[in-house]
N, C-alpha and C positions, 0 to 999 in steps of 0.2 A: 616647634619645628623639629622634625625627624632630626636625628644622627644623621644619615647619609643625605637629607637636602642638605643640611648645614655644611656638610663636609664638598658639595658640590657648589652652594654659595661661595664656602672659602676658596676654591679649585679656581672660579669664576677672578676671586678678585688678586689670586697669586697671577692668573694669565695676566690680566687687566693692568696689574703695577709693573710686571717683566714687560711687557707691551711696548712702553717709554725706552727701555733698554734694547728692544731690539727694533724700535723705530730707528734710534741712532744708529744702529748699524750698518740699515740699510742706506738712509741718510748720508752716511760715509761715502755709499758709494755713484749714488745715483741724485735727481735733481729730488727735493723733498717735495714737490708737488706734484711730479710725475711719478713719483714712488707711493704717494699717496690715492695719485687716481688709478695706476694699480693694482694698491688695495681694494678701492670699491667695484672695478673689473670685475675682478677675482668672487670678490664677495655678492656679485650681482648676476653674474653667469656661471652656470645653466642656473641656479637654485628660480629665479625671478620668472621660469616656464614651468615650475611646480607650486607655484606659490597663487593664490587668485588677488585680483586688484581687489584691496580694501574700496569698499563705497566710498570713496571722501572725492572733494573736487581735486581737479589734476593741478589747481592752482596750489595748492596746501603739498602735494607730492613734490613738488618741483620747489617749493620755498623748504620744505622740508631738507631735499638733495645740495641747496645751495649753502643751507645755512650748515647742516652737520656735517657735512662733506667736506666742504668748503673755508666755513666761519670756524668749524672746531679742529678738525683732524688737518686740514693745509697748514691752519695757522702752526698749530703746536708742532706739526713735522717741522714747520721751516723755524720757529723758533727754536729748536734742538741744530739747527745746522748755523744760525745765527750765535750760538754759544751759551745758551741756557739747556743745563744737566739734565739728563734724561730727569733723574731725580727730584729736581727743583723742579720740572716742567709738571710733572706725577703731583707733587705738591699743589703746587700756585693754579692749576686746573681745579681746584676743589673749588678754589673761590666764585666758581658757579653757584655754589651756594647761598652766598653771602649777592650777591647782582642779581641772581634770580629774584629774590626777597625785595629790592627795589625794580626790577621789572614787573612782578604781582601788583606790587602796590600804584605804579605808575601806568598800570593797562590793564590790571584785572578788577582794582577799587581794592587787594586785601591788605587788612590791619596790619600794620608794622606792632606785633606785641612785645614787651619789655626783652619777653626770651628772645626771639626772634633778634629781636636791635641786639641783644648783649652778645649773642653767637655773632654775628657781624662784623661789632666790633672787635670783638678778637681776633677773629679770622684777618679782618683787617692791618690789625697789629702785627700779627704775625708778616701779612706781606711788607709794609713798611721797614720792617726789621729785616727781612731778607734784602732788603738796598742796600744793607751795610755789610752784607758778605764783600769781601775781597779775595776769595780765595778763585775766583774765574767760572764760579758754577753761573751766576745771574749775570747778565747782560743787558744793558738798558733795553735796545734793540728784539732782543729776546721775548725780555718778560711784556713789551709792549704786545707783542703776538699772543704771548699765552693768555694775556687779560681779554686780548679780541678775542680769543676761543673759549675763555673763562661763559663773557659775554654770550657769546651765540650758544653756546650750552642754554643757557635758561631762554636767549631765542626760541632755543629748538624742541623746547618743552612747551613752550607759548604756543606753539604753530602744530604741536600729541595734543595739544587741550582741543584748540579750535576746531579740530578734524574730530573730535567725539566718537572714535574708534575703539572699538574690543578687541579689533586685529592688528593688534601693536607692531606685533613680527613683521606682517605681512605689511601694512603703513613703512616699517624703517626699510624692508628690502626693495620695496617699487620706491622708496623717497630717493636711497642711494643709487637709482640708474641714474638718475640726474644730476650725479656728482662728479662721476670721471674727465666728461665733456668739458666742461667749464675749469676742471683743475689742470687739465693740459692746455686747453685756449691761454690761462693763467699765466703758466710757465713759458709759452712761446712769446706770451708779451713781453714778459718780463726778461728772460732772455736770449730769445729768438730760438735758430736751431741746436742751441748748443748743447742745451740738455740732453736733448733726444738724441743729440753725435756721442757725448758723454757716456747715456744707455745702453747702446751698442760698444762705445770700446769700454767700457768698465762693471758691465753686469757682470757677475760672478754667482758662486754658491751661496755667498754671502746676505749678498741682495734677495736673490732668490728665496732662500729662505726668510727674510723679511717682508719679505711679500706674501707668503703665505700661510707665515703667525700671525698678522694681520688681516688677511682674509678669512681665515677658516677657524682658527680657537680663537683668537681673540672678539671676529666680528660675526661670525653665524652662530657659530657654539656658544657664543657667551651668553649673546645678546637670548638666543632660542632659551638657554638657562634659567637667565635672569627675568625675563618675562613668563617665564615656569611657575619660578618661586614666587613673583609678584602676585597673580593670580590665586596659588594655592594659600600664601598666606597673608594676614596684615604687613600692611605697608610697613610700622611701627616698629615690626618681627624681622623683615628685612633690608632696611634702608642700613641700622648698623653698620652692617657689612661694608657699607663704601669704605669706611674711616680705615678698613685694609688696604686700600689700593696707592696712596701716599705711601704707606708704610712699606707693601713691596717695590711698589716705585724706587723707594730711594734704597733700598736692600740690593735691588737689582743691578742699582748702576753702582753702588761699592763694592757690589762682587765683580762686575764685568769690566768696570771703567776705573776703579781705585777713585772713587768720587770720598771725597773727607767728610764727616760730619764733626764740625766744630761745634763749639755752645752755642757761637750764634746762632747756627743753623738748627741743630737743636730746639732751641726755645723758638724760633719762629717756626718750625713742624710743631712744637707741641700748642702754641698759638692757634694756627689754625686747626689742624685735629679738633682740638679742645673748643673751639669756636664750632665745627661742625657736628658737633658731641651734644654742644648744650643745644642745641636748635632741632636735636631729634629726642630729647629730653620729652616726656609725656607732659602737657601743663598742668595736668593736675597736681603731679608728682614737683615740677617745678613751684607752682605756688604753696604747698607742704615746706618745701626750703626756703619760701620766702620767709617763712611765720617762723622760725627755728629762732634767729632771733628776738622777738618778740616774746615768745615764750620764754625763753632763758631768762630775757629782763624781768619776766612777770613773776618767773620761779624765785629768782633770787629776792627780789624783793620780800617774796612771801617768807621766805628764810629767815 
């Protein structure tokens, strides 16, 4: 990989982890679902009259708008206003990784391989270990939302495979017209007009600007980016790069929110990291470390 793609993947994954921090901001001041269908507004008009409809059925566009719209970006907004850390949320969001790997296996037939399971179970670990923060980043409430969006993250890859498209951009900008409608229906049910009275007396600069990190670098720019680099190089070459976007996640909200990183907290980031690390581990490379022991024993012996 180039110098300057590299430097524009990382550009990608600093928006991507500050993202979580200026979700809450906006958060702060408006309903998190209404702030959220906002964002895919913004991010669906005008761009969606320059853009042509991917050939896929409109069934796949519309499950597509529900689940990532919806299943991923509602949940995690509203679990950030429910009391789970920008940071923690940036975090405990990766564990897509780890549910994707039993969604493959539970609807696509693929192998659950050792690496595979041991990256899991870490990642795993790590979230269990974060139950035992008490310092007010994690919230029961919270984290049950980030796991739903954890979840529809590998939904929403389940639903990129079925659709068998080259026009990945042009698939996620007509999926998300189908997101706004259903996130405000959402918010009215849930709680009537109060949000929308809320919107009108309490939008400020604030908001505004959240709205528009999220529409425009974080969701056209990035995504346009990162389906750049996907194309131009292996998958292998740039998946890496996520294991930054926890990382600024949780940079962002202790520089903007005075968020603490304790040990505990600590060890369950480096937990899942480390869980998401070994699962983009090459296997060949992986089974070489398997045998590392093995040979030692053989060496010594020879000795």
């Amino acid at each position: 990989m180039s110098i300057r793609d590299l430097l524009l993947g990382i550009a990608v994954m600093c928006v991507w982890g500050f993202n979580f921090a200026v979700i809450k901001l906006g958060a702060d001041h408006i309903d998190p679902l209404i702030l959220t269908g906002l964002r895919f507004s913004l991010a669906v008009v005008p761009v969606i009259f320059f853009i042509r409809r991917p050939n896929v059925p409109w069934v796949l566009l519309i499950a597509y708008g529900l689940v990532f719209g919806v299943g991923v970006w509602g949940m995690v907004t509203y679990s950030i206003t429910l009391g789970l850390s920008a940071g923690m949320a940036s975090l405990l969001l990766q564990l897509n990784v780890a549910i994707s790997l039993l969604i493959g296996f539970l609807f696509l037939g693929e192998r659950i391989t050792i690496q595979r399971g041991l990256g899991a179970m870490l990642a795993l670990s790590g979230l269990l270990l974060s139950l035992l923060l008490e310092d007010g980043s994690v919230t029961l409430a919270g984290l049950v939302l980030v796991i739903i969006g954890a979840t529809c993250w590998g939904l929403s890859s389940l639903i990129m495979k079925a659709a068998k498209t080259d026009q990945v951009f042009g698939f996620i900008v007509w999926g998300m017209l189908f997101a706004p409608l259903p996130l405000f229906t959402l918010s009215a049910i849930s709680h009537g007009s109060s949000g929308f009275i809320q919107l009108i007396d309490t939008f400020n600069a604030a908001a505004l600007f959240s709205i528009l990190f999220q529409a425009y670098p974080t969701t056209l720019l990035g995504y346009w980016i990162w389906n750049r680099l996907i194309v131009k190089y292996p998958l292998s070459a740039v998946a890496p790069l996520t294991l930054l976007v926890p990382i600024f996640g949780l940079l962002g909200s202790a520089l903007f929110y005075q968020e603490s990183i304790g040990p505990i907290k600590a060890v369950a980031s480096t937990l899942i990291i480390a869980g998401l690390l070994v699962g983009l581990v090459k296997p060949e490379l992986f089974a070489r470390l398997q045998m590392i022991p093995a040979l030692r024993q053989k060496y010594v012996k020879r000795g």
